[in-house]
N, C-alpha and C positions, 0 to 999 in steps of 0.2 A: 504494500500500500504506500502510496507516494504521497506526502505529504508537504504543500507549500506555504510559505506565509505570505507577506503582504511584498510586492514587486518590489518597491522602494519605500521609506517613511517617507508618511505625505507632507509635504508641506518646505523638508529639509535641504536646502540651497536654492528654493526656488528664488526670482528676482521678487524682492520685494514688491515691486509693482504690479506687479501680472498675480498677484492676491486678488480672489474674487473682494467685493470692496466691504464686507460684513466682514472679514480676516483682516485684511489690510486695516480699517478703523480700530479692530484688537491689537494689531500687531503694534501701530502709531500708538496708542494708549499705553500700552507695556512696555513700549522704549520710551516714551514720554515721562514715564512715572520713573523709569530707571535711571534716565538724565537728570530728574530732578535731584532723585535721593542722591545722586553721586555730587550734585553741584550742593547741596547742604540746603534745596529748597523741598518744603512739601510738596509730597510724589502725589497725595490724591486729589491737590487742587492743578496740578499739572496734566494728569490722567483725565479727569473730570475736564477740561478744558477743550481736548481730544475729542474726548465722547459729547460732548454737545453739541457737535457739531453735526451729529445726526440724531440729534434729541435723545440719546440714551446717556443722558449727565446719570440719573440714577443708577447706573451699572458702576459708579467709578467707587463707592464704598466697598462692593462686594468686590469689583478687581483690586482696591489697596488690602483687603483680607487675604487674597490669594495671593499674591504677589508676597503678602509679608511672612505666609503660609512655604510657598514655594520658590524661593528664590532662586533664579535662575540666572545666568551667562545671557542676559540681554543684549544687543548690537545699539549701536549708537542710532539716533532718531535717519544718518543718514549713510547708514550701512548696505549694501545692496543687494544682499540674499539675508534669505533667512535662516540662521543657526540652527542647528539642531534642538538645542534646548526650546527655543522658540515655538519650535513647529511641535516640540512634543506637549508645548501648554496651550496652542494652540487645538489640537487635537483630543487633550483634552478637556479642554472648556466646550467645545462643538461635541463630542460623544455627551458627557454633563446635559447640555442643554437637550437632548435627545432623549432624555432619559433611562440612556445605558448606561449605569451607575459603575457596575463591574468593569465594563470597558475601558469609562470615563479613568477608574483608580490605578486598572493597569496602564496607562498613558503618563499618569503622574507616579507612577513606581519606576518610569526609565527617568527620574528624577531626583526620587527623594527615596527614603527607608521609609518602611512601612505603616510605621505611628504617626512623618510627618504625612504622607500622603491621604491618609485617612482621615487627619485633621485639615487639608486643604480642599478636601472632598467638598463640604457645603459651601464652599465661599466659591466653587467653581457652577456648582447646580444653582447657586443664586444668582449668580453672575451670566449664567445664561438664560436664569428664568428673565432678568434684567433685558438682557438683549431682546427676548422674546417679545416684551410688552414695547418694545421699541419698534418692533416689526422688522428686528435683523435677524436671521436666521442663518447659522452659520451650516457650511456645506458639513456633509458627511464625506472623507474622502477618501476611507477604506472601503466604503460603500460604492463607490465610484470609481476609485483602483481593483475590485474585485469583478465591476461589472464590463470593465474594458479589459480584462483580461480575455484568450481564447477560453471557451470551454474544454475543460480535460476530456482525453479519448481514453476508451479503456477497456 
């Protein structure tokens, strides 16, 4: 029995611009809040700043929870792909928001040890319930790497 995972992680060295643009507005908010915290200014009036800009200012509590939950190897606001770590909080904020929880925690275990990610768990399923009420829906993209794969023969 032949068994495959996923073609490539979604998300990891793509150009940051070519982000469908519900991704890209996460992505700008999560290096926006990372620049802030590194220059000694607040990250959640930085993030929040970001996000209102498609009327989801209220996502930016629960992304300062997560962020301070999961701290990641962010890229500078004008870095041009997107890092690994990136695409893996990415992935899992969009699983989270979907309501695959299990998914959602194994995307933040290529992250963190297991007490923190379990404790960054809510702050990622509110942070997409956030997005939700904004009317941004972030893509599924193992979902969409799985469906463009060939079908196995056998």
């Amino acid at each position: 029995m032949a068994i495959s995972g996923l073609p490539d992680w979604p998300w990891a060295g793509t150009v940051a611009d070519d982000l469908p643009p519900q991704e890209k507005l996460l992505l700008d908010a999560i290096r926006a809040w990372y620049g802030a915290a590194r220059a000694g200014q607040p990250p959640l009036f930085a993030a929040r700043m970001i996000l209102a800009t498609e009327d989801a200012g209220p996502a930016a509590p629960p992304l300062d929870a997560l962020l301070r939950a999961a701290p990641i190897a962010a890229g500078c606001p004008f870095c041009q792909r997107v890092a690994p770590q990136e695409a893996a909080l990415l992935l899992a904020c969009a699983l989270a928001q979907r309501g695959v929880r299990s998914e959602a925690l194994a995307a933040l275990l290529r992250l963190l040890p297991l007490q923190a990610a379990y404790a960054a768990l809510p702050a990622a399923i509110h942070l997409g319930c956030a997005f939700r009420r904004a009317g941004l829906l972030l893509r599924h993209p193992i979902r969409e790497a799985m469906r463009s794969r060939p079908a196995a023969r056998g």
